[in-house]
Residue, then its C-alpha position, 0 to 999 in steps of 0.5 A: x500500500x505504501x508504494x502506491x501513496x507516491x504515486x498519488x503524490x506525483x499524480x497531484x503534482x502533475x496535475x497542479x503543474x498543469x493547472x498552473x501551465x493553464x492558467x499562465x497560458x490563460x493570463x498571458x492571452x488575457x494580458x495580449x487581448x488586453x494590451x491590444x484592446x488598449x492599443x486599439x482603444x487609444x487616440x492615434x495622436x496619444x499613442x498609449x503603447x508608451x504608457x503600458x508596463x508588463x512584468x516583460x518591460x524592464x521598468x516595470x519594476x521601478x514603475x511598480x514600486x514607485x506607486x507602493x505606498x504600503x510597505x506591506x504590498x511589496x512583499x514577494x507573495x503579494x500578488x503583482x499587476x499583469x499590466x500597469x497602465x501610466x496613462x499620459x492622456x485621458x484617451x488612456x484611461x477611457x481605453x483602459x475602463x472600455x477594455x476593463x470592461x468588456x475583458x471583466x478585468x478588475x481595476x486598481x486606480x492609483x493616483x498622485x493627487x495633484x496636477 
């Protein structure tokens, strides 16, 4: 009996490891869709690809931190944004709110206060 219990184990264990293969496929298609929504939703003369930061972009990190105001957000286990959105014009946040929308995708706004 003992030496069918690993075999339950890696059977588990595979079936989370594609689970989680799935749902990174899902959420990098969900953040494609996303980001052409975005970019097909923007006002030609504010191009809004400038403006899109993905955990791909080599800023994202800094843009990411730079908006943390609660220490406790910046642990590592702390889920991150699929996408940040530093909107330059206003045509950028009503793309950002049309594809939100039709992509059911949940919003967190962040705002400096002031102009």
């Amino acid at each position: 009996m003992a030496t069918s219990r690993p075999n339950v184990v890696v059977v588990v264990v595979s079936l989370l490891s594609a689970l989680l293969l799935v749902s990174t496929m899902a959420a990098s298609a969900m953040e494609e869709t996303f980001v052409q929504c975005l970019l097909d939703n923007s006002h030609p003369s504010h191009p809004i690809s400038e403006a899109i930061f993905t955990p791909q972009n080599p800023s994202y990190s800094s843009v990411l931190q730079s908006s943390i105001r609660n220490l406790r957000f910046n642990e590592t286990f702390t889920p991150k944004p699929f996408l940040i959105l530093a909107a330059l014009h206003q045509s950028h946040v009503q793309a950002a709110i049309v594809c939100a929308k039709r992509d059911n995708i949940q919003m967190k706004i962040r705002s400096g206060g002031h102009d």
